[in-house]
N, C-alpha and C positions, 0 to 999 in steps of 0.2 A: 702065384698070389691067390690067396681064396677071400672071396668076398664073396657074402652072402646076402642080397638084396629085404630089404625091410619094406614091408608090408604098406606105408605109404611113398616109398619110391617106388615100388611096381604099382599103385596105383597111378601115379603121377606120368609114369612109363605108358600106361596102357592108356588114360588120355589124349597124350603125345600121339601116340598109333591110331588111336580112333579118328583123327580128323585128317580133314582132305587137303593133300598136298600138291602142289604143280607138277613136282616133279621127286622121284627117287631123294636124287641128290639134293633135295629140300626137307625133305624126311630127314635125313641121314644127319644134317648137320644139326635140324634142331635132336634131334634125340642124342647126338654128341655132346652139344651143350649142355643138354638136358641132365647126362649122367654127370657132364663134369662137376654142374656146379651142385650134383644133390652129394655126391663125394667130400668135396667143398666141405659141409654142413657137420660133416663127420668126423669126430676123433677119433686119429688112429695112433701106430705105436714105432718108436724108433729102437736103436739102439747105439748107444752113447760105446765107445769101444775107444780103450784108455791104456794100451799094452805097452811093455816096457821098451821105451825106445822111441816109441812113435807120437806124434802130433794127436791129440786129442781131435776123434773125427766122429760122426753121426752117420748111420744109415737109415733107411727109410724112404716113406713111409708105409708101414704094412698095417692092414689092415685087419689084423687076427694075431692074437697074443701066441698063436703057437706057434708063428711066422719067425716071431720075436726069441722065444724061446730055442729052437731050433739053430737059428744061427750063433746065441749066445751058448749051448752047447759041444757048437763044434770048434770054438774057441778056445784056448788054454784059461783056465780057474783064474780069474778075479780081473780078467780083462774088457769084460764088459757088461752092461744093466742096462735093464727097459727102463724105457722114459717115452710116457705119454706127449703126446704131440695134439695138442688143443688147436679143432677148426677154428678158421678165420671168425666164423661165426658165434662160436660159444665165446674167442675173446672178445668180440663185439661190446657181448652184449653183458658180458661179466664187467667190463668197462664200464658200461651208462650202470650197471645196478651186480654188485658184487653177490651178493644175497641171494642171486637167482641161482649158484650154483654150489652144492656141499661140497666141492673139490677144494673151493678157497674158504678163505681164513676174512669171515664176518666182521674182524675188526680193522682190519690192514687193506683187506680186499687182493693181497698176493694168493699166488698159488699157496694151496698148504705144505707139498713138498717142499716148499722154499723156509720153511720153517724147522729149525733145529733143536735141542734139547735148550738152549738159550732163547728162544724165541724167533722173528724172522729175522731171513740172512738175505734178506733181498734188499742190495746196495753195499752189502760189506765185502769189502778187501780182505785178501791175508796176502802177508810172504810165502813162498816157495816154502819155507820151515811152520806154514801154517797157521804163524801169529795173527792175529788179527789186529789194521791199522785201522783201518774206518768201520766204524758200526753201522749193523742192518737199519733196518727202519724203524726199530724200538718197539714191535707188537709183542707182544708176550703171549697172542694166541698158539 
């Protein structure tokens, strides 16, 4: 897995380090917490994998698109696509104020992937044959 640290997680890191602990094993745990939850914070990348025969299944999460890339590769042609995986965080806060983030759709406030040449398809059914029974949520972003 390659993850490459950002400039205010290593600052936030060396913080952590600089102050005075009781003990090792007191260090150890907050700086564990420390990376988990800056991780947390961070959207990373899955792969949605849909091959013939099998149950529609997800891997992840990697945190570097070539991660992503790489395994959809070594796959047989048209069995699987990246699909970003939004931190707890950015859905947070894309909830209280949709606006804070160009990924989503200003008028509906969904993901913009979620949006098709018809507009959003976020809440819409189809059949197996692809028909569509229930309508999206009517955005036309």
């Amino acid at each position: 897995m390659a993850i490459r640290i950002r400039k205010d997680e290593k600052e936030a890191l060396v913080d952590l380090l600089g102050q005075e602990w009781d003990s090792a094993g007191d260090a150890a745990t907050a700086v564990f917490s420390a990376v988990v939850s800056l991780l947390g914070q961070r959207d990373t990348y899955g792969v949605q994998v849909a091959g013939a025969g099998l149950v529609p299944f997800a891997v992840g999460p990697f945190y570097d698109t070539r991660e992503t890339k790489a395994l959809i590769a070594g796959l047989p042609a048209g069995w699987a696509r990246e699909a970003v995986l939004f931190s707890p965080a950015r859905m947070t806060a894309v909830t209280v104020e949709p606006s804070t983030d160009k990924r989503f759709c200003g008028a509906c406030g969904h993901p913009k992937f979620a949006h098709g040449p018809h507009g959003c398809e976020v809440g819409e059914k189809r059949t197996k044959a692809g028909k569509v029974t229930t309508k999206g949520c009517g955005c036309k972003g």
